[in-house]
N, C-alpha and C positions, 0 to 999 in steps of 0.2 A: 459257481465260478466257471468263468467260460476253459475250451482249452487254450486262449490267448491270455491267460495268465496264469500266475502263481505264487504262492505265498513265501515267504521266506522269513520264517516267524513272524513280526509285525510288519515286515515290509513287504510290499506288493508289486513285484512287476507284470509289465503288460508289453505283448510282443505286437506292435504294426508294421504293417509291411507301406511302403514307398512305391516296388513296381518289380516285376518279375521279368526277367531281360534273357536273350540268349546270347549268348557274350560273343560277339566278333570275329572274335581272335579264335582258333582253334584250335586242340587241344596240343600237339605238337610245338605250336606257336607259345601259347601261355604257360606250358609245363615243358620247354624245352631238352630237359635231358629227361623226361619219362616216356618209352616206346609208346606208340601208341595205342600198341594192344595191351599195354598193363592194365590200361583200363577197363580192360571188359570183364577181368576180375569183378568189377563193381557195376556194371551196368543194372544187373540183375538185382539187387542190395536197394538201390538210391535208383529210378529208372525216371523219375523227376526230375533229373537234376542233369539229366542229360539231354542233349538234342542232336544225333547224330556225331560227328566230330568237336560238335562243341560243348559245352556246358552252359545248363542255364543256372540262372542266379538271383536269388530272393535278393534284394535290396533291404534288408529290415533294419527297423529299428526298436530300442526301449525306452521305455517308462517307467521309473523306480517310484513309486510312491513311500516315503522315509518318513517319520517325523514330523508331519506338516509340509514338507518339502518334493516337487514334483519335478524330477529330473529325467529329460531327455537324452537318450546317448543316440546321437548322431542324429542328422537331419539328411539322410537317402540322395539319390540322386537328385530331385529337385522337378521343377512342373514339368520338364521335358519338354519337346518329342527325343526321349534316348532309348534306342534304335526300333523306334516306332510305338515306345509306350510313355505313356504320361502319368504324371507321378499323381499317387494319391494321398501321402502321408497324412497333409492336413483333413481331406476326408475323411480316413480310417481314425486316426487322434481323436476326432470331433466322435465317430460311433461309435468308440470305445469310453467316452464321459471326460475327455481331455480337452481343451481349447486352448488356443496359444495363451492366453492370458495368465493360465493358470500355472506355464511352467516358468522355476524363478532359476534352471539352471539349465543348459543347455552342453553336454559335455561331448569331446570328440574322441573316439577311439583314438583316431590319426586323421591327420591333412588328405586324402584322394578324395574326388571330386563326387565319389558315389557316396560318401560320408558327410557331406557338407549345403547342398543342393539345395536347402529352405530354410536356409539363415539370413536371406534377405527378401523382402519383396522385392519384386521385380519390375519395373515401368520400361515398356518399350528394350526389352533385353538388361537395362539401367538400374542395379541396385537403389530403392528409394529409402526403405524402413528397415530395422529388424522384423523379420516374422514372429517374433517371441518375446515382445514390447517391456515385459519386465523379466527377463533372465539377462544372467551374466555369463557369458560363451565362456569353455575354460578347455585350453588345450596345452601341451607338454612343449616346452620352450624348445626341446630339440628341432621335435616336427614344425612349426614356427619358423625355426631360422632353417631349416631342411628345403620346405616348399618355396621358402625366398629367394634363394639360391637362383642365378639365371639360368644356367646350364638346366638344373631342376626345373624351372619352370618352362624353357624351351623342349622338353621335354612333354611335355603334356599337352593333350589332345586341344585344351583351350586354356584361357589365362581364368581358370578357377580362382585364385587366387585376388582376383583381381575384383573377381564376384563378390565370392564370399565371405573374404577373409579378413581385407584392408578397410571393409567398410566396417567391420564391428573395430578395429583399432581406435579407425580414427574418433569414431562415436565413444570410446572410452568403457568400453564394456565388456574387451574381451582381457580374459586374466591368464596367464600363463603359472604352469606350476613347473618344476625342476625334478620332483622327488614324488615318491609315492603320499598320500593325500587325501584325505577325509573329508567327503562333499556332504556325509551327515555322520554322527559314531554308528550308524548303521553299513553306512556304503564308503567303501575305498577305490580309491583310484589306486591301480598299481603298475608299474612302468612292465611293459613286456615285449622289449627290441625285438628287432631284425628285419619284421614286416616295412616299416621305418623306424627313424633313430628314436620316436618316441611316443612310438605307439604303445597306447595304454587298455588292460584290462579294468573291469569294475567286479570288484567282490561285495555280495551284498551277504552281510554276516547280521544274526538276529534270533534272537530266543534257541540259540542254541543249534540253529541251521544256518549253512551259506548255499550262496551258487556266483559262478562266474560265469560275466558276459566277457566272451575274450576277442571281439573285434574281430579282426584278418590275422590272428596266429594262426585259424585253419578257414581256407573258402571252401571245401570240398571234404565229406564225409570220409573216402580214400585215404585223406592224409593225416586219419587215428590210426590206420595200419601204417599206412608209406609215412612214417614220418620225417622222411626226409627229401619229400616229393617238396621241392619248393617254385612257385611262379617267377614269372620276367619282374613281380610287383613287390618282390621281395627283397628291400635294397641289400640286404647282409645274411648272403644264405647258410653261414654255418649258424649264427648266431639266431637267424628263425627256430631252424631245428634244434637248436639248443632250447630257444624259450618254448618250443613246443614239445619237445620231448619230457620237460620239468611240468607243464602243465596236464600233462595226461597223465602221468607219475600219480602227480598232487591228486588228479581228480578220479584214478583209479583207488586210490587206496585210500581216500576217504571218502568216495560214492559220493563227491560232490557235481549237483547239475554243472554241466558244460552248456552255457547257452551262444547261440550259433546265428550270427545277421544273416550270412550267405548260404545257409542251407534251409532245405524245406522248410516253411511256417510252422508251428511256431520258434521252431529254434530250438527248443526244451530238446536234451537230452544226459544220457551217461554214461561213460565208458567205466566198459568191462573189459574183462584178460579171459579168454579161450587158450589153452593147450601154448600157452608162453605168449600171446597174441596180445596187443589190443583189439577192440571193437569199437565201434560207435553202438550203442543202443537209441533207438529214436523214442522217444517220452520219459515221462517219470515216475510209469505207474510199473516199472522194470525194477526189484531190485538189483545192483552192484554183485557185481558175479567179477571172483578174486582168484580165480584158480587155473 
């Protein structure tokens, strides 16, 4: 087994990445009420993950293999050029034993446009196809009516929306759920606000093991200590640190993997507690240290 996967009792995910970006906006910018030197706490920790004032940023995505059932959580930014890199998801999918063909579900953490990126072919900038010819897109009705919103959509860098989103409607393929939701009785979807109104993690529970993939509750390693370091992309800041303070809780005390799109490949990791602390540990060959 490569380290871009894992088992999880009978289910298998597989971690591919999309494109590794340094993000624009600089840290001041994107973390606006955290000094900017708080961060040099972590420089040293995560030295990947940074570039100068800013942060870089794995695009990733997963592959649950369930039951029969092949599901994609998020589709990355998309072919680009975004900010001078081009996407490879459908590359790395294909060298990992994936092919579009093969996935029947295509599920979104939340609506932002680095989670959405190759849910259409694309002709001349012109959504043509789905990229994923026989899945059904499924995303949380809140984020739905969220990104529809004009204000919301004037708000973003481009008409995403307009991409990615309105063309799997009107094709009749894409499904909205309201509530937490079982894409197989191995894998759940579960509602985990504040990042948006209805940004969801995915718990994959199975012969007596879980792990959660939890979208943007955390983009930066930092924010298992700072957990109340929250970004400008975080529409409901108490309410993030809420859902992320309960998921480090959940995932210290029972040494459940915390898997992670926007930090180092593959994502795989587990939080620990030092001297009243959390930590992020990076892999899973670390036992869960409770003290």
């Amino acid at each position: 087994m490569s380290e871009f996967t894992m088992r999880v009792g009978d289910a298998e995910i597989i971690a591919v990445t999309d494109m590794n970006i340094i993000y624009p906006r600089p840290l001041p910018e994107l973390f606006p009420e955290v000094p900017v030197e708080a961060w040099d706490d972590y420089r040293g920790d995560f030295p990947e993950t940074f570039a100068g004032q800013h942060i870089r940023l794995e695009i990733g995505c997963y592959v649950v293999r369930s039951q029969g059932h092949t599901i994609l959580i998020d589709t990355g930014y998309g072919p680009g050029p975004i900010e001078g890199e081009l996407g490879q998801l459908m590359d790395n999918l294909s060298t990992m034993g994936v092919e579009a063909e093969d996935v029947d579900t295509v599920f979104f953490s939340h609506l932002h446009p680095d989670h959405t990126g190759w849910n259409m072919v694309l002709g001349e900038g012109v959504p043509t196809e789905p990229t994923f010819p026989n899945a059904r897109y499924v995303v949380h009705s809140l984020d739905l009516e969220h990104f529809r919103k004009p204000e919301v959509e004037a708000g973003m860098s481009f008409p995403f929306m307009y991409r990615d989103m309105e063309p799997l409607d009107k094709l009749g393929i894409l499904d909205t759920i309201d509530e937490d939701t079982n894409l197989t009785p191995e894998v759940r979807a579960v509602h985990t606000p504040g990042h948006t109104p209805g940004h969801m993690s995915v718990v994959v529970a199975s012969g007596g093991e879980d792990a959660i993939i939890q979208g943007d509750v955390f983009i930066h390693p930092a924010q298992v200590v700072e957990d109340d370091w929250n970004c400008i992309f975080d529409v409901d800041w108490p309410l993030t640190t809420e859902t992320r303070r309960k998921m480090l809780d959940d995932a210290a005390d029972n040494g459940t993997p915390l898997i992670s799109c926007h930090f180092p490949l593959p994502g795989f990791g587990r939080i620990g507690r030092r001297a009243g602390k959390r930590y992020y540990q990076v892999g899973l060959d670390i036992a869960p240290t409770n003290n």
